[in-house]
N, C-alpha and C positions, 0 to 999 in steps of 0.2 A: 252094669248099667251106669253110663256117665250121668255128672249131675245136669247135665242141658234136659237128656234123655227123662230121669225125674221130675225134671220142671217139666216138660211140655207133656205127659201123663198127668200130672198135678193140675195143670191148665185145661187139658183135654175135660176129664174126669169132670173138675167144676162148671166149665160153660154147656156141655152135653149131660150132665146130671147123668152119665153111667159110671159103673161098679169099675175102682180100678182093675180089678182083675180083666176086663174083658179088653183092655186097652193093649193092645200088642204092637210094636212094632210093623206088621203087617194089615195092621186094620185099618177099612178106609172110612175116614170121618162120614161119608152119605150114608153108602152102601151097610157098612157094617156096625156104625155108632149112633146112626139116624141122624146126622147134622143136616141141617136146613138151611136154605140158601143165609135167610138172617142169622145162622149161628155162623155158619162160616166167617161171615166179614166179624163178628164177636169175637172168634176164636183169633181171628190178626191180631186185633186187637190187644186181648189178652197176652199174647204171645209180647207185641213190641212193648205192652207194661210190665211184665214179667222179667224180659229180657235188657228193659232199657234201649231197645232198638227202631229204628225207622226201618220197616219193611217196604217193596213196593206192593200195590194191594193185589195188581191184576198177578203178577209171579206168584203172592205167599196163596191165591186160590187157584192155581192150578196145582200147588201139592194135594196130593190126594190120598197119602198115608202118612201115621204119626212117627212111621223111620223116616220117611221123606221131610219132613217135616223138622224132626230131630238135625238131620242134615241140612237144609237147609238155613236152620239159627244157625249152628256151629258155623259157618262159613262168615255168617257177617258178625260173628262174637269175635 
C-alpha cells in the first residue's frame, strides 16, 4: 500500500467515522461507506488539507471509489 493510498484511508475512515478495516480500495464512498452528499464535498476537502493540494470540486465528486480516489491525488502530487 503506497503512502498517498494510507492517507486517503486515514482521511476516508476519519470524515465517514467507519472502521478502517472496511475501507478497501474498491468501496464506494455512498453506496458502501454511507457518505452523504455534505460529506462528500468534506471528504475534498480533507483530501486537498491532507494533501496540500487544490482539487477541482465537480472532477474530485465524480470519483466514486477510494482506489479511484487514491489515483486520482497521485496524479496532481
Amino acid at each position: 500500500m503506497s503512502d498517498v493510498e494510507k492517507r486517503v484511508r486515514n482521511v476516508v475512515a476519519s470524515v465517514l467515522k467507519v472502521a478502517p478495516g472496511r475501507i478497501t480500495a474498491s468501496a464506494r464512498f455512498v453506496e458502501d461507506l454511507g457518505a452523504e452528499s455534505i460529506q462528500s464535498v468534506e471528504l475534498v476537502a480533507a483530501f486537498e488539507e491532507e494533501f496540500d493540494i487544490e482539487m477541482d470540486e465537480e472532477a474530485a465528486l465524480s470519483v466514486k471509489t477510494v482506489g479511484k480516489a487514491v489515483e486520482f491525488i497521485e496524479k496532481m502530487l
